[in-house]
N, C-alpha and C positions, 0 to 999 in steps of 0.2 A: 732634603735639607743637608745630607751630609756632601752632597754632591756641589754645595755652596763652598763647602771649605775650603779647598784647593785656591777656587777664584779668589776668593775675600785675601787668605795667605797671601797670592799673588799680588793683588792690589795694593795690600797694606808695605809688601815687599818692592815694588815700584815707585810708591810713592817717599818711601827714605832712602831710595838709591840716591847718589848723589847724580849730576849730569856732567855728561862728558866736559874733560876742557874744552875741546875747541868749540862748543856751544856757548861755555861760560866765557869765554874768550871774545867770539868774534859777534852774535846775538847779544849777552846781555853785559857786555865789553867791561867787566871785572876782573882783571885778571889777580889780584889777590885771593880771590876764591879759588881761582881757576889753580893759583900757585898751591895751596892750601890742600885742594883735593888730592891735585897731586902726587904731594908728598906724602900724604896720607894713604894713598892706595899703593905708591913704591915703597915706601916705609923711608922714608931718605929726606935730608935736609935741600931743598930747592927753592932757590932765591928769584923773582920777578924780572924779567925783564922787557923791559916798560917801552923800549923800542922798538922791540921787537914786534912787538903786541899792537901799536899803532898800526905800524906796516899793513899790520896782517888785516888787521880793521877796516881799514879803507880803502881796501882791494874789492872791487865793485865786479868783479868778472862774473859772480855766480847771485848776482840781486835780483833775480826777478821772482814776481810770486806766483802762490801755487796754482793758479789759476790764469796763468799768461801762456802765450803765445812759444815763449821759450822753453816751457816747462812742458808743452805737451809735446813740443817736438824732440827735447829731450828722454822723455819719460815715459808719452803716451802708449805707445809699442805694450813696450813690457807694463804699463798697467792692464792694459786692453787682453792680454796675453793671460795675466794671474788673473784677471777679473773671471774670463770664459772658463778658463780652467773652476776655478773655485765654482762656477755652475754648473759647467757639467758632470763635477765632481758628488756635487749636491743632490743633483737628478738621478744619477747611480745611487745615491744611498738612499 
């Protein structure tokens, strides 16, 4: 049971982390939040800009999902790589 504590801690501390800007930015495309967090984590007055924000929104360079043709050729290596590891890591212990 006490060995639960840690994890629950941690959980409960992830889920009122706030999320990155560029998440809240370019995913869930609010950048008043995004402005807000911000400010909040530099401690400093920071004002929205809503141009900016577009731009950055409608840049399609890196759209594909996690389960596409793109992704594996970008990523697959090194998932393939921490995957093995993380087994024969396991087998040793």
């Amino acid at each position: 049971m006490f060995g639960a504590i840690p994890a629950v801690l941690t959980y409960y501390w992830r889920v009122k982390m706030s999320e990155t800007a560029r998440y809240t930015t370019l995913v869930v495309k609010n950048s008043k939040q995004e402005t807000q967090d911000m400010a909040r984590v530099l401690q400093v007055e920071i004002e929205a800009e809503e141009q900016k924000v577009e731009k950055i929104a409608h840049d399609t360079r890196n759209s594909f999902g996690f389960f596409s043709k793109e992704f594996a050729l970008r990523h697959g290596l090194q998932l393939l790589r921490t995957t093995s590891t993380w087994f024969l890591l396991d087998i040793t212990f």
